[in-house]
FILOMI-207833 format. One line per 10 residues: number of its first residue (from 1); for each residue x, y, z of N, C-alpha, C. Coordinates in Angstrom, 2 decimals, padded with zeros to 5 digits. Example, Ala and Ser with C-alpha at 12.3 -4.5 7.8 and 13.67 -1.06 7.14 Angstrom:
// FILOMI-207833
1	013.19:-005.69:007.80:012.30:-004.50:007.80:013.20:-003.30:007.80; 012.85:-002.25:007.08:013.67:-001.06:007.14:012.90:000.03:007.87
//
This chain:
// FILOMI-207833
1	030.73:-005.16:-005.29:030.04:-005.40:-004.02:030.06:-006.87:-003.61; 030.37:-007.73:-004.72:030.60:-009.06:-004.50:028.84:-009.54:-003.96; 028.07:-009.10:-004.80:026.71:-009.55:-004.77:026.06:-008.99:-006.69; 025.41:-010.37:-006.76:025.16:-010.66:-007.86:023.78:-009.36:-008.02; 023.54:-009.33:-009.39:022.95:-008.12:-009.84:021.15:-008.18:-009.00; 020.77:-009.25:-009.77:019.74:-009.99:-009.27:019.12:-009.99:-007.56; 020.66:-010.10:-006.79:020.18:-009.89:-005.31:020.07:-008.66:-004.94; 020.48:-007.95:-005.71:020.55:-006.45:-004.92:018.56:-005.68:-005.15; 019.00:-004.54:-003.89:017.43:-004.07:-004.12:017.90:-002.73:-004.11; 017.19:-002.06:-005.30:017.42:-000.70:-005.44:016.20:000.17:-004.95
11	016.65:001.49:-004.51:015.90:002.40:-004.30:016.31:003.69:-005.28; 015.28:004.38:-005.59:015.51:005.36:-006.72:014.76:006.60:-006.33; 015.46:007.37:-006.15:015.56:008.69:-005.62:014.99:010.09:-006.64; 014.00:009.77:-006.81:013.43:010.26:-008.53:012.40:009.47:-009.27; 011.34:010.16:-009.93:010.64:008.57:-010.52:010.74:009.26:-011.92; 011.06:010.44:-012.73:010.93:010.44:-013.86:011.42:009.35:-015.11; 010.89:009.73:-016.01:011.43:009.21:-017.17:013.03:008.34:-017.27; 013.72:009.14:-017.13:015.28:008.91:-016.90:015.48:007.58:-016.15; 014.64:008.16:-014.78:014.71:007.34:-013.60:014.33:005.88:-014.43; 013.25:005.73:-014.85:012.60:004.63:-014.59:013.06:003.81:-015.90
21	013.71:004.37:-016.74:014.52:004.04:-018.03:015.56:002.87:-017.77; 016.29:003.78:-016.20:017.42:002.92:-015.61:017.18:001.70:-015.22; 015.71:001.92:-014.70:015.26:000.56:-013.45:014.88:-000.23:-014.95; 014.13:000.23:-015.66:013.85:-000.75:-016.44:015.20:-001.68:-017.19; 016.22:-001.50:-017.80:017.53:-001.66:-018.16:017.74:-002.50:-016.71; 017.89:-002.13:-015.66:018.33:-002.75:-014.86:017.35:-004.19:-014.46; 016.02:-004.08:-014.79:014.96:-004.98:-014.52:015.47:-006.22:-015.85; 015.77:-005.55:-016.87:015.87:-006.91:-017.97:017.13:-007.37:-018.28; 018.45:-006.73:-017.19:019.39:-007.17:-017.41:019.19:-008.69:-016.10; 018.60:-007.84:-014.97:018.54:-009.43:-013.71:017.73:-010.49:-014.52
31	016.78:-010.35:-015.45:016.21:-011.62:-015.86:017.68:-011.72:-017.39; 018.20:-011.42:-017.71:019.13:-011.75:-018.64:019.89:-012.41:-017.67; 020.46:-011.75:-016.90:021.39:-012.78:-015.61:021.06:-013.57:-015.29; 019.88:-014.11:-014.74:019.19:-015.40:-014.35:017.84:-015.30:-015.28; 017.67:-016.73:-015.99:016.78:-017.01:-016.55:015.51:-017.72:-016.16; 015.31:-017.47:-014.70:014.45:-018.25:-013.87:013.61:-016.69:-013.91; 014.07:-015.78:-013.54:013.47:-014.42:-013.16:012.80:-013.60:-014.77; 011.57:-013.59:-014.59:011.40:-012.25:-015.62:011.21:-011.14:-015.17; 011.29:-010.26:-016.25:011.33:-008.58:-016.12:010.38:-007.74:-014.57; 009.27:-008.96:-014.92:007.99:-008.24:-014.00:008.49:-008.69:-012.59
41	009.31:-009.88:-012.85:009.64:-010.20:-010.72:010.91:-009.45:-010.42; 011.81:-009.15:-011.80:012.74:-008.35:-011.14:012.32:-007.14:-010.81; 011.48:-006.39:-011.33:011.21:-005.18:-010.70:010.29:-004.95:-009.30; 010.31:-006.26:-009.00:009.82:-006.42:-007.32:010.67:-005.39:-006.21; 011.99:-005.72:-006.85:013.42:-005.30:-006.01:013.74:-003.78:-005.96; 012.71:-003.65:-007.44:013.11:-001.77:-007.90:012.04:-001.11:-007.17; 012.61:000.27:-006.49:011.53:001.03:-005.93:011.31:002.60:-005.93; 010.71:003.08:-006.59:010.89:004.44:-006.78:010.05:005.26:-005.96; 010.89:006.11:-005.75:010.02:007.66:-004.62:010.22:008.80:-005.64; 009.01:009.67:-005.80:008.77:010.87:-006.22:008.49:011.99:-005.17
51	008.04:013.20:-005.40:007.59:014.16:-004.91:006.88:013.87:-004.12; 005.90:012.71:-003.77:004.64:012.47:-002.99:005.24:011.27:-001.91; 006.50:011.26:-002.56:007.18:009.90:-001.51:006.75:008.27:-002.27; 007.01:006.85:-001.59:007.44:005.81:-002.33:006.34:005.50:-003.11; 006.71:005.41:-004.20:005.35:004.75:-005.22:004.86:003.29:-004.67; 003.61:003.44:-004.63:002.87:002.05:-004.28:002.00:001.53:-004.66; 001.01:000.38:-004.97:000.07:000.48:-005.56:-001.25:000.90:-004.87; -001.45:001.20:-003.53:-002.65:002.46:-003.44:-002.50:003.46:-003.77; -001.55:003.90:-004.41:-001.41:005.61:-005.32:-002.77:005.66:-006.26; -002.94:006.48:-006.63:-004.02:006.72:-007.89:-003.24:007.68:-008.52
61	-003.95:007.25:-009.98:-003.71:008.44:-011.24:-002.24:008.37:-011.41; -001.90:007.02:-010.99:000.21:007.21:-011.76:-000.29:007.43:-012.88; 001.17:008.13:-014.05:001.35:007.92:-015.01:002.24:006.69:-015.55; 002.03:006.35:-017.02:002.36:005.24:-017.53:003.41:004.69:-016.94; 004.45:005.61:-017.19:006.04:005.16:-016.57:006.67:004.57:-015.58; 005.03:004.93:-014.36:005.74:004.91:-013.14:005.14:003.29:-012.50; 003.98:002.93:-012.71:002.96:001.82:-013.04:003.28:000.73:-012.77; 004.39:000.02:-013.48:005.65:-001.25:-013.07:006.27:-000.96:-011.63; 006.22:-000.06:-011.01:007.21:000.22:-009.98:006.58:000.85:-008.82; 004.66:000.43:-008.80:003.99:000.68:-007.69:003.69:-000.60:-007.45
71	004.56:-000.74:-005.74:004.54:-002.45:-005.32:003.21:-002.05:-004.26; 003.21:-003.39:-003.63:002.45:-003.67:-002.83:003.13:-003.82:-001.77; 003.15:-002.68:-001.18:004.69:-002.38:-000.19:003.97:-000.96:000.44; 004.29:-001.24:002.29:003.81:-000.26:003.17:003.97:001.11:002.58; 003.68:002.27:002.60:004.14:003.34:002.29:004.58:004.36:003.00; 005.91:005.27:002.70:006.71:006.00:003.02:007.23:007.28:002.68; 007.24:008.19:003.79:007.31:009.78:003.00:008.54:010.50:002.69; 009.59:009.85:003.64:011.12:010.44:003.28:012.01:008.83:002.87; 012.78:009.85:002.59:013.75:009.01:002.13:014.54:008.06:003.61; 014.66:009.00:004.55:015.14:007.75:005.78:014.08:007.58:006.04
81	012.66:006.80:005.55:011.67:006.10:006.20:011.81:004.86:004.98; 012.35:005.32:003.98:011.60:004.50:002.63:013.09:003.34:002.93; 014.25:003.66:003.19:015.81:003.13:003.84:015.69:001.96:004.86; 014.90:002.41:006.05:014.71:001.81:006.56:013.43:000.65:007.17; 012.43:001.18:006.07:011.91:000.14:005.45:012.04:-000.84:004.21; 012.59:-000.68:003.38:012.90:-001.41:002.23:014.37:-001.99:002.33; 015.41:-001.57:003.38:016.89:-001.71:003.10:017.33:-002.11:002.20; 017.30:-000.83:001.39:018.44:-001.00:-000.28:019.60:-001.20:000.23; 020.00:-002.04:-001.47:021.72:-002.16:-001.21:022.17:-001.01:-002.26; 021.19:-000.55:-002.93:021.29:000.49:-003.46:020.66:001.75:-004.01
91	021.52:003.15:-003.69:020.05:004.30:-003.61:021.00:005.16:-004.81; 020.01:005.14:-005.97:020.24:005.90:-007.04:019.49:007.15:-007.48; 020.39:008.49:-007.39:019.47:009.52:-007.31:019.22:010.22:-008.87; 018.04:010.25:-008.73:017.90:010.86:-010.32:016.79:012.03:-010.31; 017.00:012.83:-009.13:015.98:014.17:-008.75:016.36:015.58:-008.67; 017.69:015.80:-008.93:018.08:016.69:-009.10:017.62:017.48:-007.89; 017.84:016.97:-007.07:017.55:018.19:-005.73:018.87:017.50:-004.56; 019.72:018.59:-004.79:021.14:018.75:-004.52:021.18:018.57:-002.78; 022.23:017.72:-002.56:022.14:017.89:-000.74:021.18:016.29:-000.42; 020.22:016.07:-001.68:019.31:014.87:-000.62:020.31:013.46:000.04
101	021.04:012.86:-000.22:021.72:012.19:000.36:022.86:012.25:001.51; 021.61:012.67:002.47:022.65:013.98:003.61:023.40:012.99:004.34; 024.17:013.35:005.41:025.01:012.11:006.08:024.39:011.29:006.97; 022.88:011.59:007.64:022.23:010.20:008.07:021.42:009.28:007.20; 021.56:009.95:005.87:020.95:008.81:005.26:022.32:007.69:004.75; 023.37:008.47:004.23:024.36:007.76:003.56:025.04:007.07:004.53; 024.90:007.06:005.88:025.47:006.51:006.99:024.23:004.94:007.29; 023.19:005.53:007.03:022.46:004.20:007.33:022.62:003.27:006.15; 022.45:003.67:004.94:022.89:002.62:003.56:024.63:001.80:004.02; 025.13:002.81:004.95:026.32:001.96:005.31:026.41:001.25:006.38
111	024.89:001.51:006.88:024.81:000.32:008.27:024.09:-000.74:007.79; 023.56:-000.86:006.55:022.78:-001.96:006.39:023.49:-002.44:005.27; 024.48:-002.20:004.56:025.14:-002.73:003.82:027.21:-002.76:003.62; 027.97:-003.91:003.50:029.06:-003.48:003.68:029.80:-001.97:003.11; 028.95:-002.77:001.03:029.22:-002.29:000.32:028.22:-001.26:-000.23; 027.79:-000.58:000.09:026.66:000.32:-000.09:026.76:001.27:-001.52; 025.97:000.87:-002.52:026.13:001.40:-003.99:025.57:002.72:-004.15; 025.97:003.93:-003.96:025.33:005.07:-003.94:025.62:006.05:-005.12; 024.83:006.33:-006.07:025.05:006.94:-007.48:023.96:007.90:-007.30; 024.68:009.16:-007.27:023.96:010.47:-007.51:024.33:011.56:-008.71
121	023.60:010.68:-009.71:023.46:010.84:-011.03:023.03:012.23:-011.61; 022.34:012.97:-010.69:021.39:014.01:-011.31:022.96:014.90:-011.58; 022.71:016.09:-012.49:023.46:016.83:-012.86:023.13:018.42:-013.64; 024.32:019.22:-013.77:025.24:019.58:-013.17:025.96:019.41:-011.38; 026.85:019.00:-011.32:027.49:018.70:-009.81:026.58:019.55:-008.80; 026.29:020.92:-009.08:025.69:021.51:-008.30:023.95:020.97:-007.89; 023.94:019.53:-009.04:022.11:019.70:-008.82:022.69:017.45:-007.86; 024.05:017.28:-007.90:023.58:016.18:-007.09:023.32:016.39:-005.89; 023.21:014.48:-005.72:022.06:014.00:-004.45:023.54:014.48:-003.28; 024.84:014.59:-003.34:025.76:014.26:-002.99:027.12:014.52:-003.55
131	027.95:015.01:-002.93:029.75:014.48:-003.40:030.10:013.58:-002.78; 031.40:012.81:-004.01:032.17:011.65:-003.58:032.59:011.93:-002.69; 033.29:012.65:-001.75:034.15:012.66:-001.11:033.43:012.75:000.66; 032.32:012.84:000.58:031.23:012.35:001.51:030.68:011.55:001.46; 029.84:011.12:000.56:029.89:009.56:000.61:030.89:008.23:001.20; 032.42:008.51:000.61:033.59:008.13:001.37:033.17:007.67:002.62; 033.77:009.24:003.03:034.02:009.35:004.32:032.87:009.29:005.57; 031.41:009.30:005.00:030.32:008.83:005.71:030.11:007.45:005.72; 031.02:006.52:004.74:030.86:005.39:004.93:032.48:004.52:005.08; 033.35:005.41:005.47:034.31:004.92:005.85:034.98:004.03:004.64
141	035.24:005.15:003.64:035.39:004.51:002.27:034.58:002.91:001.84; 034.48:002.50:002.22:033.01:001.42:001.69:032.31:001.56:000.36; 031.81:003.03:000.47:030.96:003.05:-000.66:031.19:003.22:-002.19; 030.75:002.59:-002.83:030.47:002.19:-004.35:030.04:003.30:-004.70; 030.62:004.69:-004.60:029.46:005.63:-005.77:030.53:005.96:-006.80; 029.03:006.54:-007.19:028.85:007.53:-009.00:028.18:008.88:-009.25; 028.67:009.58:-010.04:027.68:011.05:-010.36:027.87:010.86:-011.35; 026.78:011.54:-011.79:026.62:012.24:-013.28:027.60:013.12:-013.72; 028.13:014.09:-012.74:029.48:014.90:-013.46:030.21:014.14:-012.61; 031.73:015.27:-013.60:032.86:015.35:-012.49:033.17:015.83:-010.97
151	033.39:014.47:-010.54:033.71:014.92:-008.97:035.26:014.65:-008.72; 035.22:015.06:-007.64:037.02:015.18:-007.37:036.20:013.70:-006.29; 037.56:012.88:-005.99:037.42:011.59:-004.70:038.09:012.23:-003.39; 038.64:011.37:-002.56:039.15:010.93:-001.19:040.07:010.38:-000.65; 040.53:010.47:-000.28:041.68:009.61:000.59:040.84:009.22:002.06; 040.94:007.86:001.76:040.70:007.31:003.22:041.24:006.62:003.75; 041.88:006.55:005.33:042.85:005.75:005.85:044.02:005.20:004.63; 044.24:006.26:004.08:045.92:006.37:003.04:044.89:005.57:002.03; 043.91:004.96:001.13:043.17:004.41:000.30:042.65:005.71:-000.72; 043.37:005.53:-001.62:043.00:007.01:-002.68:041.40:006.76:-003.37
161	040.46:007.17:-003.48:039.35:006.67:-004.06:038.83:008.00:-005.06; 038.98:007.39:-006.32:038.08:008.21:-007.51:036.84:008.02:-008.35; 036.25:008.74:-008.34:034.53:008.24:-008.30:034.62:008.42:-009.68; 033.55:007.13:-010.23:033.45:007.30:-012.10:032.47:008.21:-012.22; 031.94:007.90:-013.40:031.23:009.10:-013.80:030.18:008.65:-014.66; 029.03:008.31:-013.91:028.24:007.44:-015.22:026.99:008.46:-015.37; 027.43:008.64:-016.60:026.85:009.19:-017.81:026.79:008.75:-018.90; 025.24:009.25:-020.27:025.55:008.60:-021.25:026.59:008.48:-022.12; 027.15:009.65:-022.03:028.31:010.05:-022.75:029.18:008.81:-023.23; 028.98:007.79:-022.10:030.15:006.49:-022.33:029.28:005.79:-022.96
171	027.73:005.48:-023.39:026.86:004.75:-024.23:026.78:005.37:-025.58; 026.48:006.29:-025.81:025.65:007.13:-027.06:026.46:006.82:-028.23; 027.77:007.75:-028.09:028.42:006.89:-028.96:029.18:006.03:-029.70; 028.86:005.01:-028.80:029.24:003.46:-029.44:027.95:003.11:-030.27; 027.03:003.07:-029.76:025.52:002.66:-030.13:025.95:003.14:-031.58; 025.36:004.70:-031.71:025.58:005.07:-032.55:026.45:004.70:-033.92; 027.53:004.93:-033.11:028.32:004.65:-034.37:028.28:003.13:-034.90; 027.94:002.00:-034.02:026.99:000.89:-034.44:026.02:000.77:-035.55; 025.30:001.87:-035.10:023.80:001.70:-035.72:024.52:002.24:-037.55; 025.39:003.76:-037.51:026.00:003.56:-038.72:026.61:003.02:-039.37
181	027.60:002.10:-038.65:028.15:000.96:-039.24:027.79:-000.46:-040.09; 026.36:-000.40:-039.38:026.12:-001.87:-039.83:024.96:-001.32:-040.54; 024.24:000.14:-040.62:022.76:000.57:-040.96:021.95:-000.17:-039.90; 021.83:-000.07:-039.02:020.55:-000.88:-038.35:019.20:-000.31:-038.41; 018.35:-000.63:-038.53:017.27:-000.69:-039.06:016.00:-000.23:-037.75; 016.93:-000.15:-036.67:015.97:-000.28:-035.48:017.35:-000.63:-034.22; 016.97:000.25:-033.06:018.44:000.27:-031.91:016.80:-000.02:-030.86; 017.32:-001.30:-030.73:016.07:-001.91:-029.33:017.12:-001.93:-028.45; 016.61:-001.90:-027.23:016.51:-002.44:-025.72:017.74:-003.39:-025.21; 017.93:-004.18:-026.37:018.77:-005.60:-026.28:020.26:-004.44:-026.20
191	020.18:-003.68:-027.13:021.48:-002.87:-028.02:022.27:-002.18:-026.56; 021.11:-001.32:-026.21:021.65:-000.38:-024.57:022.72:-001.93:-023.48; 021.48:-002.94:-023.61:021.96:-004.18:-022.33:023.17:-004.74:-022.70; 023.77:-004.91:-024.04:025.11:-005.28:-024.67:026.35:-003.94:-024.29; 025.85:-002.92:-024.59:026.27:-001.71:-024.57:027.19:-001.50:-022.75; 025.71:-001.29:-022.21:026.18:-001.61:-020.63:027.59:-002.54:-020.34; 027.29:-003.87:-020.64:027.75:-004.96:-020.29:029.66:-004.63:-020.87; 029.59:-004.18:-022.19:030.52:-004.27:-022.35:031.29:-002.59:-022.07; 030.70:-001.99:-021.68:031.26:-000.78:-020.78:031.64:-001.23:-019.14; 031.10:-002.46:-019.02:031.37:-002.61:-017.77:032.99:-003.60:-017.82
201	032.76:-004.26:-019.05:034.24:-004.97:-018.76:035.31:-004.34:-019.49; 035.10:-002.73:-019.80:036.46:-002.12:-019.90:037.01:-001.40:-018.80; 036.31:-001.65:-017.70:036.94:-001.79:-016.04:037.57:-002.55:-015.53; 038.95:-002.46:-015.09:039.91:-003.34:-014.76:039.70:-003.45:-013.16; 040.31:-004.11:-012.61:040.68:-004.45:-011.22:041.37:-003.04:-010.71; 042.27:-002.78:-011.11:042.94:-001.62:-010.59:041.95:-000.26:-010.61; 041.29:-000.23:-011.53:040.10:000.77:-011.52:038.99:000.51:-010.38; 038.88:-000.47:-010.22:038.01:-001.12:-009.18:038.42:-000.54:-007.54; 040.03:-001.04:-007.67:040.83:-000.89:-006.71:040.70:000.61:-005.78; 040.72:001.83:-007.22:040.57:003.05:-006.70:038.86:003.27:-006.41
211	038.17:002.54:-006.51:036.29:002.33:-006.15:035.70:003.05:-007.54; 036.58:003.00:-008.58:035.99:003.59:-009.52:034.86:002.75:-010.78; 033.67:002.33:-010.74:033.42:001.59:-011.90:032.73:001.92:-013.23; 033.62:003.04:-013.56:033.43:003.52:-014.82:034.76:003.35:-015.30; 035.31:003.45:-016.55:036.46:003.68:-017.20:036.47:005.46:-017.00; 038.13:005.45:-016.73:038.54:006.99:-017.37:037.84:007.74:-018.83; 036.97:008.99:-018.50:036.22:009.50:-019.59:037.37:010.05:-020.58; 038.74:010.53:-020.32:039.87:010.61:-021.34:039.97:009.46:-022.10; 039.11:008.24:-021.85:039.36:006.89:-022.95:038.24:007.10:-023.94; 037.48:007.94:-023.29:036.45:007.71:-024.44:036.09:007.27:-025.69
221	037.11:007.48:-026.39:037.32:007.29:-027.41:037.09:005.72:-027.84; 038.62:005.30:-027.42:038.65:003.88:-026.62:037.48:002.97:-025.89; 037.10:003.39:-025.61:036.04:002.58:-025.37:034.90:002.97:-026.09; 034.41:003.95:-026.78:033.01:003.80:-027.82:033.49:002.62:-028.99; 034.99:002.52:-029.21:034.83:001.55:-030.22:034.70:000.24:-029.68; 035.10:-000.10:-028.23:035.05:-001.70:-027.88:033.32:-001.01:-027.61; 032.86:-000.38:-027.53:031.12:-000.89:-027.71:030.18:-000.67:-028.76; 031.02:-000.03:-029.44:030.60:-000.11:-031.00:030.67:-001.40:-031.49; 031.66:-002.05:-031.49:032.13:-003.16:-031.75:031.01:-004.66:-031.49; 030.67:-004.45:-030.18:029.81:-005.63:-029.35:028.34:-005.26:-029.73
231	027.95:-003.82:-030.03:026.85:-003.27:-030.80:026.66:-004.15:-031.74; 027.68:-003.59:-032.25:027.28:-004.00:-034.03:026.74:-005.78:-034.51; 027.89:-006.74:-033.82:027.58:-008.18:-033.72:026.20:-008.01:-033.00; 025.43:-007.18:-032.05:024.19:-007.80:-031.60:023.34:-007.34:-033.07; 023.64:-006.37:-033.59:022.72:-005.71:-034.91:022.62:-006.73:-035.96; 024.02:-007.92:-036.22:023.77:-008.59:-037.27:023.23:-009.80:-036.59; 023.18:-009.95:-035.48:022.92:-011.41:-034.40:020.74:-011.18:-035.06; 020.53:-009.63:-034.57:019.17:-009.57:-034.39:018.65:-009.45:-035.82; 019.42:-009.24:-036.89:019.20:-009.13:-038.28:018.55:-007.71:-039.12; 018.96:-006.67:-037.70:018.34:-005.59:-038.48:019.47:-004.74:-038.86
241	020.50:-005.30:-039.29:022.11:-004.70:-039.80:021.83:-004.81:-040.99; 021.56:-003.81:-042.24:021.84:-003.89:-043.46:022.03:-003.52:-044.64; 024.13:-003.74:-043.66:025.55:-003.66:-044.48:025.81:-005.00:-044.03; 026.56:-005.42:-045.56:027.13:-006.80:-045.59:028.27:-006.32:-044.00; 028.21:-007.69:-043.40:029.06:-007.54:-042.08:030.85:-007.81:-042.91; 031.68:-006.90:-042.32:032.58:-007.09:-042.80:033.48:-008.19:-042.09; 034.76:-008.35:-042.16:035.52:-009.48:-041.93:035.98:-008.85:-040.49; 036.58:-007.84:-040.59:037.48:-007.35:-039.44:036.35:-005.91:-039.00; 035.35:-006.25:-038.35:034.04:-005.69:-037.62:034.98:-004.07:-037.19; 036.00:-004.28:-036.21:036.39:-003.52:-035.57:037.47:-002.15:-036.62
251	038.14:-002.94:-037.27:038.73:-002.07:-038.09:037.95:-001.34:-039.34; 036.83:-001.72:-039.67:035.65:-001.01:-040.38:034.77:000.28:-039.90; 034.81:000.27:-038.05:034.20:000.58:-037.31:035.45:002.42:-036.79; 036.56:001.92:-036.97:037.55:002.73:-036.77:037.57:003.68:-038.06; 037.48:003.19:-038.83:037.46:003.59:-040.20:036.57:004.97:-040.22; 035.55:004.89:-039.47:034.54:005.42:-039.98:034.21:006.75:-038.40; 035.19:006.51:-037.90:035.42:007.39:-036.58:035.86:008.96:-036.88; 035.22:009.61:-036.26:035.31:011.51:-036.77:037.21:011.25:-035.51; 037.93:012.00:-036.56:038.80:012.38:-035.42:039.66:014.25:-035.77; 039.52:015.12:-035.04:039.03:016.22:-035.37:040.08:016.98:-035.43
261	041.54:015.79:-035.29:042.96:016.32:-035.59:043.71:016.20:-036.20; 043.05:015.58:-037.54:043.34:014.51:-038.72:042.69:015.35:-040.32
//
């Protein structure tokens, strides 16, 4: 989007658990990005809507989860009210109620933003906010999305576009096989934000090119070990790794990989 993590303002289309898992991850990666910002001002930017519409702090009786993410911010009952009051640069759906990102909403995220980041995460395909291939074309290929499953992409004005696929599937196991590698003693918070980071730079330019910013899930493989790998150094960095760290991290880490044709 060619805008730093920190500037962007998300809207979240869902307030459960899941939901607010993300914002949080996303809240301590902007103060990891800039060290002027902590956790509590980045989540100024994060905004979640539930069943009752945008969380705020005249709500009563939130539960724990939701608590960090009731601002002091007008309140709003749909989603094109909460859009065009808050103008996200980005609306992430995690509600599993299929169809909500209809074409005047995904058309206004593309009037208020070039690059408009739209990830409709909930899943099976049948329970997203949205398909890629509307998103596209409601935003005149522009848009930055993602689902939780497999979606087919678009062709726009001859521009082929294939939507990634972010799911844990591309986290779990690297972590994992981390946490067995080195014995860690404890998989904190820090582990997921390394994890992320380096799932994000096994995205090339040319992947970019097709609007995709996930890696191909046929790499999988391939890439749980480059985040196994960046795992494991945060496990002996934080000191709760304990297996002597070996010399060649990565080829120890391979070693120890299920492969189910072998």
């Amino acid at each position: 989007t060619g805008i730093s993590l920190s500037q962007h303002t998300f809207l979240f289309y869902g307030a459960g658990e899941a939901g607010t898992g993300i914002a949080d991850l996303i809240a301590e990666a902007v103060a990891a990005e800039d060290v002027s910002v902590t956790v509590a001002q980045a989540r100024r930017r994060i905004f979640m809507m539930d069943s009752k519409g945008l969380i705020t702090s005249s709500r009563t009786g939130l539960v724990e989860h939701k608590r960090p993410y009731a601002h002091d911010t007008p309140e709003c009952a749909t989603l094109m009210d909460c859009i065009q009051t808050l103008r996200p640069s980005a609306l992430i759906g995690v509600a599993a109620r299929s169809g909500a990102f209809t074409k005047e909403v995904v058309e206004a995220m593309g009037e208020i933003n070039v690059s408009p980041l739209i990830f409709a995460l909930s899943n099976p395909t049948h329970k997203a906010e949205c398909l890629a291939k509307d998103a596209y074309a409601w935003t005149d290929g522009r848009a930055v999305f993602a689902s939780g499953s497999p979606m087919e992409g678009a062709t726009i004005a001859g521009r082929k576009l294939e939507p990634g696929q972010g799911n844990n599937a591309y986290i779990f196991p690297g972590v994992g096989l981390a946490a067995i590698a080195t014995g860690a003693t404890t998989i904190d918070q820090g582990a997921f934000l390394v994890a992320a980071r380096a799932l994000a730079e096994q995205v090339d330019a040319e992947m970019l090119a097709r609007g995709s910013c996930y890696p191909p899930l046929r790499d999988i493989r391939e890439v749980s070990v480059g985040i196994a790998v960046v795992v494991a150094r945060h496990f002996y960095r934080q000191g709760t790794a304990t297996e002597a760290e070996p010399d060649d991290i990565e080829s120890h880490i391979r070693s120890l990989m299920y492969d189910p044709f072998e």
